[in-house]
Phi, psi and omega in degrees: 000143173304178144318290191296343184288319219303317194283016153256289172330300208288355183271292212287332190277024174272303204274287163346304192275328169311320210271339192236043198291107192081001188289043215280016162251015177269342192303317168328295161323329170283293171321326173265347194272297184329319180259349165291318164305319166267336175110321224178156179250117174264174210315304196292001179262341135322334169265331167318296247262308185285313199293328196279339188221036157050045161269168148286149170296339194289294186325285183327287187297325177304306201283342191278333209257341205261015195244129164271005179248026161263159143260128165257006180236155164332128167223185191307160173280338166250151171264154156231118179265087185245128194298139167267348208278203206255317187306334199292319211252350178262337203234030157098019180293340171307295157330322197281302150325299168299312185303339172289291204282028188229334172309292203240041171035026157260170163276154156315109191098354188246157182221125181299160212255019152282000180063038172287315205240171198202141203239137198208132186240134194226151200278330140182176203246349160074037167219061150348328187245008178226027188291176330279169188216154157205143196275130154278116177040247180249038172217164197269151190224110218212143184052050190271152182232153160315327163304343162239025174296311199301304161303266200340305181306299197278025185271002185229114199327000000 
């Protein structure tokens, strides 16, 4: 982020933390309207965040670490979701993953450090019949062969 979004941003988790100011059954709530303003919660906004609903810092970070739908690093601007599930895993997901990681040079759990892509192994996607798949943001990817990994990646900027 530039300054100036940063310094807008850092306005709106102000007017957010005002609003839910000593409310320390909000936090959840602070926590998803806060990383949605950021992509992810980094430290100083976590502290922000404990100091604005009188918690601990301990508290705060117990509920970030233990919820999987917070973040504490940055991630890509596309999720790649590749499925786990058994039709996926009979049907060659394995192959797919690789040809994934080899496309955009990360691991599973890692997101590349142009902040395109963000690589997420998931228990499944509940697109059984088009297995295997993987999901791009929200959209499904099906009856995939390694050979169309490359197209795919590159329909997301």
């Amino acid at each position: 982020m530039d300054s100036k979004t940063m310094s807008t941003t850092n306005h709106k988790l102000e007017l957010i933390l005002e609003k839910y100011k000593g409310r320390e059954e909000s936090l959840i709530t602070v926590l998803q309207k806060a990383q949605d303003l950021y992509g992810y919660l980094p430290h100083e906004v976590i502290v922000r965040v404990a100091e604005a609903l009188d918690l601990s810092l301990s508290r705060v970070y117990g509920v970030v670490t233990f919820y999987s739908q917070f973040y504490l690093k940055p991630r890509g601007r596309n999720i790649i979701r590749i499925c786990q599930g058994t039709a996926c895993h009979v049907r060659g997901i394995k192959k797919i993953i690789g040809k994934v990681k080899e496309e955009i040079g990360i691991d599973e759990g890692e997101t590349t450090e142009d902040l395109r892509f963000t690589l997420e192994s998931v228990a499944c996607i509940g697109a059984c019949g088009l297995a295997p798949a993987i999901m791009v943001n929200d959209e499904t990817h099906g009856r995939l062969t390694p050979d169309r990994v490359p197209l795919i990646l590159s329909m997301y900027e």
